[in-house]
N, C-alpha and C positions, 0 to 999 in steps of 0.2 A: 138391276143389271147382273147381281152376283148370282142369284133364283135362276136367271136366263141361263149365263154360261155352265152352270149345275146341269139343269137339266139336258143343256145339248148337251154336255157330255153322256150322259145316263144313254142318251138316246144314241149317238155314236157307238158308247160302248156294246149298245144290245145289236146293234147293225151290225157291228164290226163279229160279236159271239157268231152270230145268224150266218155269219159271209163264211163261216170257218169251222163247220164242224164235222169233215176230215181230214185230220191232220196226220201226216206222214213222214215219222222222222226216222232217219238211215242213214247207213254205215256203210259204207262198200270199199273194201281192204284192195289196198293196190291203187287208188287211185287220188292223186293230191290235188289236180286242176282238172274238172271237165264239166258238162250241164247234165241234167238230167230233165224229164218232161212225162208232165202227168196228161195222161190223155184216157177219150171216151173212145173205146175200141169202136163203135157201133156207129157213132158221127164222124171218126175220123178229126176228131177237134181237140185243140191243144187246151187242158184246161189250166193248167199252171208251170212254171217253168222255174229252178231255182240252179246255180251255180253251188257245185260243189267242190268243199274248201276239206282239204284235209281229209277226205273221205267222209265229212259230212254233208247234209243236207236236211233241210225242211221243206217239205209239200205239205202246202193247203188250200183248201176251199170248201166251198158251200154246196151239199149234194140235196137235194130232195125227194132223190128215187134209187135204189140200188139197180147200180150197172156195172158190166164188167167196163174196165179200166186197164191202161200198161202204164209201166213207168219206162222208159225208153232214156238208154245211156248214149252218151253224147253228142248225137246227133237228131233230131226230131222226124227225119226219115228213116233213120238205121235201124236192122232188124234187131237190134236187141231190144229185148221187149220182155217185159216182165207179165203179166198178163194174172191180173185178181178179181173179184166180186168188192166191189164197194158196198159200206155203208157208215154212218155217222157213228164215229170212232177215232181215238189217239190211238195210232198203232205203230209199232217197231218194225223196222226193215232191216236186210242183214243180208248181205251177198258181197261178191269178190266180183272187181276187174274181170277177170279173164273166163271165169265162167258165171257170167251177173244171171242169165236165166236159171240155169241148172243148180246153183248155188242158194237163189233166191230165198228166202226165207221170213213170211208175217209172224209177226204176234200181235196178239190183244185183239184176234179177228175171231171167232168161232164159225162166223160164215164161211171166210178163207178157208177155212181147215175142212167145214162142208166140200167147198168147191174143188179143195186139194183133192181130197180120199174119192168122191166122183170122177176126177178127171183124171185121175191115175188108173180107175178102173177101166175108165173108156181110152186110154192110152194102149192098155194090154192089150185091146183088141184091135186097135189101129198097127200095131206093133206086129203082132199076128199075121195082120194084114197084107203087111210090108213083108215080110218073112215070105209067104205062099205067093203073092207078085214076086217077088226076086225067082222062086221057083219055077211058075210059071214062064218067064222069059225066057230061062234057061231051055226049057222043053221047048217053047215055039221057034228057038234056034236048032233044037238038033232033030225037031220035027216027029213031035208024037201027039197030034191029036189028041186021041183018047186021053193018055195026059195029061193034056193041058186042060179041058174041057172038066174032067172028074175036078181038078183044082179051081176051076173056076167057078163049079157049083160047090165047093168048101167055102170059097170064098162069099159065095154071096148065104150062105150059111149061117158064116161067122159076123154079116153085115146084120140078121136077122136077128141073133141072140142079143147083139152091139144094142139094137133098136130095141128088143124086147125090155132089158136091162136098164136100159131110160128111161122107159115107158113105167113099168114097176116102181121105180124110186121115186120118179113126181107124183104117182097115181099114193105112192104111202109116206108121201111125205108133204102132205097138204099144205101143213104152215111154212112152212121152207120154202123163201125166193129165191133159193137155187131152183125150186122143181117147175117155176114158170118159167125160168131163164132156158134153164135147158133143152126143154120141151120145146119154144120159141125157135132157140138157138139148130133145133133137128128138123124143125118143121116140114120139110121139104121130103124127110125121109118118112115121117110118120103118117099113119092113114089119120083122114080129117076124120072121120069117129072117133079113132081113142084119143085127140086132141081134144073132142068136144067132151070125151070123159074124163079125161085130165083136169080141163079147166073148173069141170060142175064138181069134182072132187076140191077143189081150193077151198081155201077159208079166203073169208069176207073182202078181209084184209090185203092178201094176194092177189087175189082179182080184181083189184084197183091197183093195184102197184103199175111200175115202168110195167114189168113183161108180160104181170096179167093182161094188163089192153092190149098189148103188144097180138097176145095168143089168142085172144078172144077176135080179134080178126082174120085170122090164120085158118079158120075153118067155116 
């Protein structure tokens, strides 16, 4: 009987490793009583949920595929959303109340930090974006064609380099499950050729992942 209770433990204990291996522990200043909620941007599904005490918390669970993820403060609807690349790692979080997005801050991620330094790049240009739309507007109110039209073909310009710039980074960074995420994640804007040259450029191991199969349907 005592060999029995041994071993279920053993067995518990390796289910219990297995159920848990990204764990996410955070800090977020300013706030003493509210929830937080880890969720699958992509399913729309709540993957764990913990009460945070004093401005702490812990998230965990058991991932098998790297996907982008939010962590979402106090409300499981509300747009505050934290938005990262998972993968099987103890990692630090670090944000404020009042600006939890913008504030936001991983460690012990070297993917995150991929994901960060990509999507800041492709921010510039949505940014950009935003900037020649506000211009635009302005012009089709005081009525200049010409105009608005030359600004329109900037824009779709700067929608082309946006594209080209994604395209380049997954195409030279083959072992990186950021460059099938992304690539996935644009799919809509990119021609299905250099999708199908994207993918044949992965290593092995990518193209089995979450967003390899994901891409490899995609064209």
């Amino acid at each position: 009987m005592k060999y029995k209770i041994i071993i279920f433990l053993i067995i518990l204990t390796s289910c219990s490793s297995e159920k848990e291996n990204l764990i996410i522990e955070g800090r977020i200043s300013g706030v003493k009583k509210s929830k937080i909620y880890l969720s699958s941007v992509e399913e729309g599904k709540i993957i764990d949920s913990v009460n945070i005490i004093d401005g702490k918390f812990k998230l965990q669970t058991y991932i098998d595929a790297t996907k982008e993820m939010s962590m979402i403060l106090g409300d499981k609807n509300s747009e505050n959303k934290f938005d990262f690349i998972s993968e099987p790692a103890h990692i630090l979080f670090s944000s404020s109340k009042d600006k939890f997005v913008f504030n936001g801050k991983i460690q012990n991620s070297k993917l995150y930090i991929d994901y960060k330094n990509l999507k800041n790049q492709i921010n510039r240009f949505d940014e950009k974006d935003l900037e020649m739309l506000a211009e635009q507007i302005e012009i089709s109110v005081i009525g200049n064609p010409n105009k608005y039209d030359s600004i329109n073909e900037q824009r779709l310009k700067l929608n082309q380099r946006k594209i080209l710039f994604i395209v380049n980074y997954a195409s030279n960074n083959s072992s990186n499950p950021i460059s099938a995420y992304i690539s996935y994640k644009y799919r809509e804007n990119i021609n299905k050729k250099y999708l199908e040259k994207i993918y044949e450029k992965l290593s092995e191991e990518i193209k089995n992942s979450y967003y390899g199969a994901k891409l490899s349907s995609s064209f």
